[in-house]
TIGU-747414 format. One record per residue (C-alpha): x, y, z; residue number from 1. Coordinates in nm, 3 decimals, decimal comma. Layout:
BEGIN
X Y Z NUM;
...
This chain:
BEGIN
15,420 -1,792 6,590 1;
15,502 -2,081 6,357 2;
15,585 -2,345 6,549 3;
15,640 -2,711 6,445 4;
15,342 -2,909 6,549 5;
15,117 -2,652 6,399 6;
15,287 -2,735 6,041 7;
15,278 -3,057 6,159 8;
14,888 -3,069 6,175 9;
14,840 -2,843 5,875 10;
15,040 -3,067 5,655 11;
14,837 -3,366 5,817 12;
14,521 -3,229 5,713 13;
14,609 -3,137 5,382 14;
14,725 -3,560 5,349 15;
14,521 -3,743 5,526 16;
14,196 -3,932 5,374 17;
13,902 -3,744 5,508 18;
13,538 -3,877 5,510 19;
13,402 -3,622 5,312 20;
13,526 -3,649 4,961 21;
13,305 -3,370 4,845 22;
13,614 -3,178 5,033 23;
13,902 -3,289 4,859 24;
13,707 -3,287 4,505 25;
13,686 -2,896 4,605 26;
14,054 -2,899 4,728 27;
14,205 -3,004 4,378 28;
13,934 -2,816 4,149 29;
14,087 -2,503 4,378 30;
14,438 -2,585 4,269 31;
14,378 -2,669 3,891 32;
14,174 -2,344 3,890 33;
14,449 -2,112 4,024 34;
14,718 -2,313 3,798 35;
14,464 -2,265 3,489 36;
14,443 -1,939 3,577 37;
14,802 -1,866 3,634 38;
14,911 -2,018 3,348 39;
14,629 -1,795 3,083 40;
14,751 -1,514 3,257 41;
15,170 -1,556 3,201 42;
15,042 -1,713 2,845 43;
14,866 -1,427 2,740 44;
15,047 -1,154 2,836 45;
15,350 -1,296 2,712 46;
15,177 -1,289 2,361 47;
15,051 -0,961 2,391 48;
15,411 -0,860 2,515 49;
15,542 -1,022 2,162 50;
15,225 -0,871 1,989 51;
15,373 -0,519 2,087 52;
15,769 -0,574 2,069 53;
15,695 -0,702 1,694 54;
15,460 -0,409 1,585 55;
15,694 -0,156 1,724 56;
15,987 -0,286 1,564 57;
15,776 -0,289 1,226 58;
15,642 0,083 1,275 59;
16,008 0,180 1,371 60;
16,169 0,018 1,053 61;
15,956 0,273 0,875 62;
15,964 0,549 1,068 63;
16,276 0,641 1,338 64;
16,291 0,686 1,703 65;
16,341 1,009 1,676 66;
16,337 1,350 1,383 67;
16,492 1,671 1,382 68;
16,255 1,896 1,127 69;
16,183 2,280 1,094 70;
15,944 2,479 1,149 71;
15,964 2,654 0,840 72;
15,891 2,345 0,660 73;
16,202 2,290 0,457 74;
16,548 2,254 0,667 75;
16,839 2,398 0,412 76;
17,141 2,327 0,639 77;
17,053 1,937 0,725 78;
17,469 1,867 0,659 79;
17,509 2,061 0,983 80;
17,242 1,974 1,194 81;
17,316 1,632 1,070 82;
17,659 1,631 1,194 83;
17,586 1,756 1,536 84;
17,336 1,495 1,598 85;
17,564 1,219 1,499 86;
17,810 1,375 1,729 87;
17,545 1,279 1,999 88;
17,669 0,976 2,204 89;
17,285 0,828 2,214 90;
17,233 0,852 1,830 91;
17,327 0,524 1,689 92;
17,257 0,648 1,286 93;
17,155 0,938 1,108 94;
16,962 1,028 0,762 95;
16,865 1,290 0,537 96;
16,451 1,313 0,451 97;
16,198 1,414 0,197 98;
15,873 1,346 0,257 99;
15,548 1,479 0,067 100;
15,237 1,314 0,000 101;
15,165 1,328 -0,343 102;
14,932 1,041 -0,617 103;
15,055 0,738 -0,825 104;
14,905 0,659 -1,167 105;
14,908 0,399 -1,446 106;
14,613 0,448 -1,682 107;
14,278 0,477 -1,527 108;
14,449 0,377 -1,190 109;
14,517 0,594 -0,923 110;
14,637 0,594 -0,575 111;
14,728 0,844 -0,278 112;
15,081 0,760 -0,143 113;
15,334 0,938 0,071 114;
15,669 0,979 -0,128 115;
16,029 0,927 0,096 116;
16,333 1,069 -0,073 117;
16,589 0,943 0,044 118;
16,966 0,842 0,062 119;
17,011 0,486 -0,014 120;
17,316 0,421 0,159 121;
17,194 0,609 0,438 122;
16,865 0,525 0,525 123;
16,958 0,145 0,506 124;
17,144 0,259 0,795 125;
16,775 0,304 0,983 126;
16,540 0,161 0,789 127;
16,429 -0,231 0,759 128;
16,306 -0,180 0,367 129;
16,652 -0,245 0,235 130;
16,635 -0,612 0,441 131;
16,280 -0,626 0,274 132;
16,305 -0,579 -0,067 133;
16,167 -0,855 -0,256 134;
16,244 -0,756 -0,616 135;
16,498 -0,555 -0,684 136;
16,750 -0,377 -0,470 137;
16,737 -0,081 -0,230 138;
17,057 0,085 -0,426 139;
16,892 0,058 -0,739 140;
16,769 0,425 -0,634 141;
16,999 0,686 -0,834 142;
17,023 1,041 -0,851 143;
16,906 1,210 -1,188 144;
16,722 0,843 -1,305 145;
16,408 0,849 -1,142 146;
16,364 0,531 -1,010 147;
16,108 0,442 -0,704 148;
16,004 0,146 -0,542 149;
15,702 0,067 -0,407 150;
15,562 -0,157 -0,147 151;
15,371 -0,455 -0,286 152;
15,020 -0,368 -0,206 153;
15,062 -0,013 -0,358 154;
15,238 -0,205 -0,652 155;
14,957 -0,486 -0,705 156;
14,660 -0,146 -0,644 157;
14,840 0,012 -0,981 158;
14,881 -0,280 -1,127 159;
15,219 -0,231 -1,190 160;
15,544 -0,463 -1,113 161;
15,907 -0,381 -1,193 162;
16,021 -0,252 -1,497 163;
15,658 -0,063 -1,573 164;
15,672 0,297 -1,560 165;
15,457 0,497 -1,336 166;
15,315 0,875 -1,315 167;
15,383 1,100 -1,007 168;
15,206 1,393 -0,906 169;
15,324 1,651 -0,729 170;
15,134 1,841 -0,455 171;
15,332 2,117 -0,597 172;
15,231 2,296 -0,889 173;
15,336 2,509 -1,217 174;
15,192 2,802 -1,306 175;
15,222 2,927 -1,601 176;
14,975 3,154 -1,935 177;
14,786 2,835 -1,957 178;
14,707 2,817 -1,583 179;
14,746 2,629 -1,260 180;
14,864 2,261 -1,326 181;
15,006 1,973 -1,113 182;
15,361 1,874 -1,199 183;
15,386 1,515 -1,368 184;
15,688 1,292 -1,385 185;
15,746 0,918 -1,502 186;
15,906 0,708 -1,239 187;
16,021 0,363 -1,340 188;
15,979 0,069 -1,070 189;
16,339 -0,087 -0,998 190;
16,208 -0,234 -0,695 191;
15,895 -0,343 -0,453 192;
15,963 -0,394 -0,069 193;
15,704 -0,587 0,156 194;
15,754 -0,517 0,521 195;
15,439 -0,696 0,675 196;
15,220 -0,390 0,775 197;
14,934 -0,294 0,504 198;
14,967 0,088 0,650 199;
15,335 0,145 0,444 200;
15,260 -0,162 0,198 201;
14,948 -0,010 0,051 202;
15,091 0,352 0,063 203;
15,461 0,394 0,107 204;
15,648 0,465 -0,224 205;
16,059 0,575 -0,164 206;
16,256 0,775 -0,444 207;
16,615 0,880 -0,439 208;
16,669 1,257 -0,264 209;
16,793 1,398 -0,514 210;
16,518 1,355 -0,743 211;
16,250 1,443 -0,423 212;
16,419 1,809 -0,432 213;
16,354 1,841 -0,815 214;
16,027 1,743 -0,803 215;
15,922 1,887 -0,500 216;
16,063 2,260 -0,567 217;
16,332 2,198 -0,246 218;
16,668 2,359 -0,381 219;
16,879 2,148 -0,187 220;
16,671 2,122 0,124 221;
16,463 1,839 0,296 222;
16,211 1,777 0,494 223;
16,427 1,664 0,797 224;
16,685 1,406 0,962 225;
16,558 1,076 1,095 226;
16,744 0,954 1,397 227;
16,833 0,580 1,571 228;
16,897 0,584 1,950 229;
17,120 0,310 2,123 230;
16,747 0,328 2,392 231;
16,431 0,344 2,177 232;
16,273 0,347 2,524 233;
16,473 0,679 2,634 234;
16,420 0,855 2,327 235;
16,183 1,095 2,507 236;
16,494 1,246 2,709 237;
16,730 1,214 2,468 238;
16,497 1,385 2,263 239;
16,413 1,686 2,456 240;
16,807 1,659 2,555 241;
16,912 1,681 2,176 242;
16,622 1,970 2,163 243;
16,769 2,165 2,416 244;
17,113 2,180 2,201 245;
16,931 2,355 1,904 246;
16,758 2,668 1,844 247;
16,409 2,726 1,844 248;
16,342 2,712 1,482 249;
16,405 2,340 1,441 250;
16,155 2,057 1,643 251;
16,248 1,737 1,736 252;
15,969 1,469 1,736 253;
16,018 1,080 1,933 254;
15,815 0,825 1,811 255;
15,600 0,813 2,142 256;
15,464 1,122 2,076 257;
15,418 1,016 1,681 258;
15,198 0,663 1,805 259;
15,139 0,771 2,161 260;
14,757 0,642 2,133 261;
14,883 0,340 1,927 262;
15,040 0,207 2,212 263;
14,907 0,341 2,478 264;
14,597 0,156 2,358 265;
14,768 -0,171 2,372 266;
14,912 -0,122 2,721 267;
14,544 -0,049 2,826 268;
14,440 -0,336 2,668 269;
14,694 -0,564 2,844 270;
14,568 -0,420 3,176 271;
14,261 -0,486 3,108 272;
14,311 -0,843 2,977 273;
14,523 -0,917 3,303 274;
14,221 -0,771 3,522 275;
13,968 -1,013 3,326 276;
14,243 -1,335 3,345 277;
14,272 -1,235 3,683 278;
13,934 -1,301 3,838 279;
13,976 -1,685 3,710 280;
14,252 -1,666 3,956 281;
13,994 -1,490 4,241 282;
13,748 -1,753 4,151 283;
13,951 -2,018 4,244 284;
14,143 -1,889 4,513 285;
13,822 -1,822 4,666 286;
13,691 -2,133 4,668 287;
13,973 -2,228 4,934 288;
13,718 -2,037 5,164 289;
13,447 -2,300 5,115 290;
13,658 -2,569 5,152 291;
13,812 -2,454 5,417 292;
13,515 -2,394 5,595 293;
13,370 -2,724 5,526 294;
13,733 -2,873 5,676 295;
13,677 -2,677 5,998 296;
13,304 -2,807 5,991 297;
13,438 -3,144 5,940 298;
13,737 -3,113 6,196 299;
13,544 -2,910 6,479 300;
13,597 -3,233 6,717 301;
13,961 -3,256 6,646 302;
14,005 -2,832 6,708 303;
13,801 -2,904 7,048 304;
14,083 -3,188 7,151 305;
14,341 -2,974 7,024 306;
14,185 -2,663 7,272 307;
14,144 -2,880 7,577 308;
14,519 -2,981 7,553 309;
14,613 -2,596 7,579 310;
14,654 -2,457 7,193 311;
14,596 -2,136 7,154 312;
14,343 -1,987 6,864 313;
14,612 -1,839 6,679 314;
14,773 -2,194 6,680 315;
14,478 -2,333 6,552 316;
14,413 -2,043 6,313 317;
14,784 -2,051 6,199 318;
14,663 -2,514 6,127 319;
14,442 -2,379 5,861 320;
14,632 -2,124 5,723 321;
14,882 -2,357 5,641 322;
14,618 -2,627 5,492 323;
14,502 -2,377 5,246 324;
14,788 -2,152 5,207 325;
14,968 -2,522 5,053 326;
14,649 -2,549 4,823 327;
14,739 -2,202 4,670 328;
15,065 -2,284 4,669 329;
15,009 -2,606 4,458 330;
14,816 -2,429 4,221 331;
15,043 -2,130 4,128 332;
15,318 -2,327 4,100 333;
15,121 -2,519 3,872 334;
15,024 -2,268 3,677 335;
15,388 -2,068 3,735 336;
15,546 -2,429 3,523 337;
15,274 -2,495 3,282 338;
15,217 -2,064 3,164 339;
15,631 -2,044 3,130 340;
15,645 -2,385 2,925 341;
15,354 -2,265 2,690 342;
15,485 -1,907 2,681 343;
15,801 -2,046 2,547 344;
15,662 -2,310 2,313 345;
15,368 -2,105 2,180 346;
15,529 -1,980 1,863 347;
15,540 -2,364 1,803 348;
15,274 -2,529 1,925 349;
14,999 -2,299 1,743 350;
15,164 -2,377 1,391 351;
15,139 -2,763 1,466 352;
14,777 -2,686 1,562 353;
14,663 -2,502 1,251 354;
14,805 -2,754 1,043 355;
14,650 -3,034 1,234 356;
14,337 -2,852 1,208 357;
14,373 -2,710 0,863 358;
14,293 -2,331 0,988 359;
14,406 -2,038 1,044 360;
14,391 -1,835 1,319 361;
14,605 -1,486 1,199 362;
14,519 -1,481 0,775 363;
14,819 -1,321 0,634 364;
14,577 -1,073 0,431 365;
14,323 -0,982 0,711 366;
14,617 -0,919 0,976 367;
14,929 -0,722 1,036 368;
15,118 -1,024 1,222 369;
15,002 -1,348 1,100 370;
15,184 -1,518 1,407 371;
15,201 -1,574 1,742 372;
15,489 -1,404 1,882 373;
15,580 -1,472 2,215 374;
15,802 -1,291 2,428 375;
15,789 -1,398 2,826 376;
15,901 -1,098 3,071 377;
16,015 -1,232 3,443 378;
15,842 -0,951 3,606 379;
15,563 -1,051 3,436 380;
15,597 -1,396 3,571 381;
15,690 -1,256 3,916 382;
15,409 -1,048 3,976 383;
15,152 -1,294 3,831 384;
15,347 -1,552 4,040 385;
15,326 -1,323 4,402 386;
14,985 -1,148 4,365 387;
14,783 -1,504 4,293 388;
14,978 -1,618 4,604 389;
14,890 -1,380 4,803 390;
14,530 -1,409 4,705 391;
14,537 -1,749 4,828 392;
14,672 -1,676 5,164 393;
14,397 -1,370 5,200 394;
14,143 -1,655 5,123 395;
14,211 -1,854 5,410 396;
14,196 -1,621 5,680 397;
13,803 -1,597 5,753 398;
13,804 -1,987 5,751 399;
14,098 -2,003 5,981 400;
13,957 -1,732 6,201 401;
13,611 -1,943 6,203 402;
13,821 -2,220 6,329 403;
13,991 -2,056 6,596 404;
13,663 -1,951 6,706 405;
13,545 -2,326 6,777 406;
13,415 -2,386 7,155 407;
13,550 -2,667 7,303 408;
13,275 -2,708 7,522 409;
13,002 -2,684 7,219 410;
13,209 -2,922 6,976 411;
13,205 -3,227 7,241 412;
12,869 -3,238 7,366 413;
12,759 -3,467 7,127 414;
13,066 -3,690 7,077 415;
């Protein structure tokens, strides 16, 4: 089907100087268009790709990929269960939980928080607040001394900073002649951890286990065993494959179901965003159709010649498929060059332009991530790459197939 001359010709086209420059102004807006196109596209999904790795990482330094809890509400043999989930070739590390929401005062301030008991030397194991502390130290926690750190926006709400004592109250309660009342207990701060997300910053308070099971009532129990997988993407399985080894009366949770609509909102949102980026891409490719059509216009005379001497349509539709199918190809290679090089330079480039500029664009106290994280994905790239191709070629059929449709006859009448 493709044979020489008809490259040949194509290639000719695409080179030569034609009379009408209103054609080749068209010609190049088509390619910068695709390549602008292209490159938003690999640009911005690479951010949102480095948007999601870095929140996920942050919500999984808090939480775990995975928990083992019961259904009673307080697990008394966690040493065993503990032991045969570490035993478990997936499970990377292992810790023991408490976990009870309870309130924080100092004077007339008050706040809610969730209290974490845990084991120091353990949880650092899973955790990312040990690599966050930024007074004091994660083993400051000790049984039988109540200690607790808090995270700095909990810590700056109280008005408290280390050293200063604070009051805990128990969702548990002591009942006694006098009545119904909340237990109390004075905590002193050894410590305040700050691991970018306001969510555990504002609200997140961690206290050695032993002193959780006093306060809380537990008699030796917890509230469960947080897991780390060598796959955070396979907990699922190994979740319902670590289930499947224990009896009913225990539950084991993965952190997709725990922030399922979390990020299931951000992958719709990074469909969506590649379905809006994507029409810049239609837009341009599209307007290879008009110049194309105007070439054919312009090159009727030449199509007639090239009929009379015995090519075939096809041969002549296959001349403009390769004028325009170059165009396209131009562009998202183009685009495939200049969205890689800012994908990988982002997380530089947008610091040199806020300073420049003197903003902003991420304030450290209105977002999560102040940043631009980047984090490019070749089948990202790939599929951007193939489907804006491919859009190209589509676009030059009808103006190919208008070509081949010329009458030799018709186009040399008047020349």
């Amino acid at each position: 089907m493709f044979q020489p001359y008809e490259i040949f010709i194509g290639l000719s086209y695409t080179r030569a100087k034609r009379r009408n420059h209103f054609i080749s102004f068209i010609s190049f807006t088509s390619i910068i268009g695709i390549a602008l196109g292209v490159t938003a596209l690999i640009t911005v999904l690479s951010v949102m790709n480095g948007f999601e790795t870095e929140l996920r990482q942050r919500i999984l330094g808090m939480t775990s990929h995975a928990t083992i809890t019961d259904l009673g509400g307080v697990m008394r043999d966690w040493p065993r269960l503990q032991e045969a989930a570490s035993q478990q070739a997936e499970v990377v590390a292992s810790a023991p939980y408490i976990q009870k929401e309870g309130m924080l005062m100092n004077g007339e301030a008050v706040n809610g928080t969730v209290l974490r008991g845990v084991l120091p030397a353990e949880e650092a194991k899973l955790s990312s607040v040990a690599n966050s502390m930024i007074s004091g130290a994660f083993d400051d926690l000790q049984p039988g001394l109540y200690h607790i750190i808090l995270g700095t926006d909990l810590a700056r709400g109280l008005g408290v900073g280390v050293g200063d004592k604070v009051t805990v109250v128990s969702p548990t309660v002591d009942v006694s002649l006098a009545g119904v009342a909340p237990r109390l207990k004075r905590f002193l701060v050894t410590g305040l951890f700050e691991v970018g997300m306001y969510e555990y910053d504002s609200a997140m308070a961690f206290i050695h286990m032993a002193d959780a099971q006093k306060l809380f009532r537990m008699e030796g129990g917890v509230s469960g065993i947080r897991l780390e997988l060598k796959d955070l993407y396979a907990a699922p399985f190994l979740a319902r494959e670590l289930a499947a080894t224990l009896s009913d009366a225990y539950w084991v949770r993965d952190w997709t179901q725990s922030h399922r609509n979390f990020f299931r909102a951000i992958q719709t949102e990074k469909t969506v965003m590649f379905v809006i980026l994507f029409l810049i891409v239609a837009v341009a490719a599209f307007n290879i159709v008009s110049t194309l059509v105007m070439v054919v216009t312009d090159k009727q005379s030449d199509i007639a010649i090239l009929r009379t001497l015995g090519t075939s349509p096809m041969s002549v539709m296959v001349i403009f498929i390769v004028q325009g199918t170059l165009i396209g190809l131009f562009g998202t290679l183009l685009g495939l060059i200049g969205g890689v090089a800012l994908a990988l330079n982002v997380e530089t480039l947008v610091p040199m332009i806020e300073q420049f500029f003197g903003i902003q664009f991420l304030p450290a106290d209105v977002y999560y991530i102040s940043t631009l994280p980047s984090e490019l994905h070749p089948g990202d790239v790939v599929k951007i790459s193939v489907v804006s191709f491919f859009l190209t070629v589509i676009a030059t059929l009808y103006p190919a197939w208008r070509a081949s449709r010329v009458q030799p006859a018709e186009s040399l009448r008047y020349e």
